[in-house]
N, C-alpha and C positions, 0 to 999 in steps of 0.2 A: 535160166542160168545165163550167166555172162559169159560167150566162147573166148572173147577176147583175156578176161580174167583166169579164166580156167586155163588157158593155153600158156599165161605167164607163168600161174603156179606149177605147171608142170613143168618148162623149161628150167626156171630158176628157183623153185621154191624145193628147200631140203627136212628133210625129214629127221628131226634128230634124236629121235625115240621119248618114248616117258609123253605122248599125245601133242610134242612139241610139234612147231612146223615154222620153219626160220625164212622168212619174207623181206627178208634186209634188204636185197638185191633190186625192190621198186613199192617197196612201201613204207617199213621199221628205221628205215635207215638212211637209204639211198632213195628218193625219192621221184617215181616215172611221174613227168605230168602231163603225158599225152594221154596214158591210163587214167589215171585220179581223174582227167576231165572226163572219160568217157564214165566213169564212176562214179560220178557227181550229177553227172547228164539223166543217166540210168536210176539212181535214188531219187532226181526232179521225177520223172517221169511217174514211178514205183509209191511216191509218195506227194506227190501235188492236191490229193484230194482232200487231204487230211486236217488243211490251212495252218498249217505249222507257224509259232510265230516267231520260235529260235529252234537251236538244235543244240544240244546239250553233248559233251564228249566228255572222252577223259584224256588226261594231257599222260604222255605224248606223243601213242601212236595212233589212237582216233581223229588227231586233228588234221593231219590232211585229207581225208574222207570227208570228213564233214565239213571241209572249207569247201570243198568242190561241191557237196551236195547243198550248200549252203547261199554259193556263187549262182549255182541253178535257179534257187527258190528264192533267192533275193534276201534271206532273214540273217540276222546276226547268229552268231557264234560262240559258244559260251561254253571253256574248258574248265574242268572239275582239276585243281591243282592237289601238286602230290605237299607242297611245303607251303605254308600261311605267308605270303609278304607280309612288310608290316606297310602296306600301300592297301591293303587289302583295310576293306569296311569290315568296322566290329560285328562281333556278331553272325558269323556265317555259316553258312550250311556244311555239316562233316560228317561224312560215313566212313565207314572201313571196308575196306576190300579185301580178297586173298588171291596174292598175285599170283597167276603159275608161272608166269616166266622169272618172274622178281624172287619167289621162292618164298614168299612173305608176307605179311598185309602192309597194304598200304592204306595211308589217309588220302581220304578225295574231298577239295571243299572249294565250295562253290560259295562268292560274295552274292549279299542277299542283293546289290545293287542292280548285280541279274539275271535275275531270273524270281518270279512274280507269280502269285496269284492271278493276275490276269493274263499272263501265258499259255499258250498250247507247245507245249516240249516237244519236240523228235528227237530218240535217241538215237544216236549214228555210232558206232564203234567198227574196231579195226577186226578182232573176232567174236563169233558168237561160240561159246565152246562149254563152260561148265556154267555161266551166264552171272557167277559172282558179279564182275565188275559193273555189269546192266543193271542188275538188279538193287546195288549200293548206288548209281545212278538213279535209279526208279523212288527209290527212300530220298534222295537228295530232291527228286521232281516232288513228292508227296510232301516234306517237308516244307515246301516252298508254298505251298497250297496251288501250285500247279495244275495241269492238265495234261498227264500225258495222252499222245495222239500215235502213235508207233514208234516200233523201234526199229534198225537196218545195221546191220553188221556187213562185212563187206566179205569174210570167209567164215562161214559155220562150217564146225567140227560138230557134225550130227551125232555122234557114238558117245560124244560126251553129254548128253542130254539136256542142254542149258534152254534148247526151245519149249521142251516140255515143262518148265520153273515160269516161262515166261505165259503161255497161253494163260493163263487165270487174270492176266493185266488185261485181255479183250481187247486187244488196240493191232494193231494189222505188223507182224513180224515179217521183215524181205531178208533173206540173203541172197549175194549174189552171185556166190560157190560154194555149193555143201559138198566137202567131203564126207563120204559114208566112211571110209576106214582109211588105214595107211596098208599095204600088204608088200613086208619087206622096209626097202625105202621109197616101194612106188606107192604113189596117190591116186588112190580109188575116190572116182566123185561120186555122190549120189546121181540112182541114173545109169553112169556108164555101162557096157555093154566089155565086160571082162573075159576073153578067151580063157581057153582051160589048159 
């Protein structure tokens, strides 16, 4: 686990019931990029083997995780949009998601201009939690006749079981702060060593 990430979310990350967990304050919103770099450092390292040759997100809170893990590895970038430009190549890759912060599904589409059959995908996201949005990612990598190679989330919500959806893809899962539970408004990591 990340102590640097874990120490953020506990300072400034709140709790706002219903499995929510509000990150505005250095990554949803307001954006740390002394963090994100170490965050990006940490996904290069966590994931260099895998020879990734883009990283795949969803727009628009996975993308600065995955610029930084992206800056690391040297590979482009390539965000799964929520609304079609009309800039956008006919033809493109569309799933549906079910957002829990948005309260709604959303569409995710990816131009086929890239992302390729001859790709290895990394998926990078901002949470791992009920793993909806991964795994309408993972449909978007298959669609593409793709290769996914891992995925990395940057806060798994373990209680929400979205890792257990994901093991059957075989491809190497990181997070780099699992909370185990919320208790009250305090954040239980997985791990931590909780007085009684």
């Amino acid at each position: 686990m990340m102590q640097i990430l874990r120490d953020r979310i506990s300072k400034d990350g709140k709790y706002l019931g219903k499995g929510i967990l509000k990150v505005d304050a250095f990554m949803n919103h307001q954006i740390d990029p002394s963090l994100m770099k170490a965050i990006g450092e940490e996904f290069g390292k966590r994931f260099a083997a895998v020879k990734a040759t883009r990283i795949l997100t969803a727009e628009t809170s996975g993308i600065a995780p995955a610029l930084a893990a992206g800056m690391v590895l040297e590979i482009p970038i390539v965000f799964a949009r929520k609304h079609q430009p009309i800039t956008m190549a006919a033809e493109p890759y569309k799933e549906i998601a079910a957002s829990h912060t948005h309260g709604k599904d959303v569409e995710l589409i990816v131009s086929s201009e890239y992302m390729s059959a001859d790709d290895r995908i990394l998926i990078i996201d901002d949470f791992l939690a009920s793993a909806r949005t991964i795994l309408a990612l993972v449909k978007l990598v298959k669609a593409s006749g793709a290769t996914l190679v891992g995925v990395g989330a940057v806060i798994e919500k373990g209680f929400e079981g979205g890792r257990t959806l994901l093991k059957p893809l075989n491809v190497p899962i990181e997070s780099l702060a699992e909370i185990e539970r919320f208790d009250g408004d305090k954040i239980i990591f997985a791990g931590q060593v909780t007085s009684i």
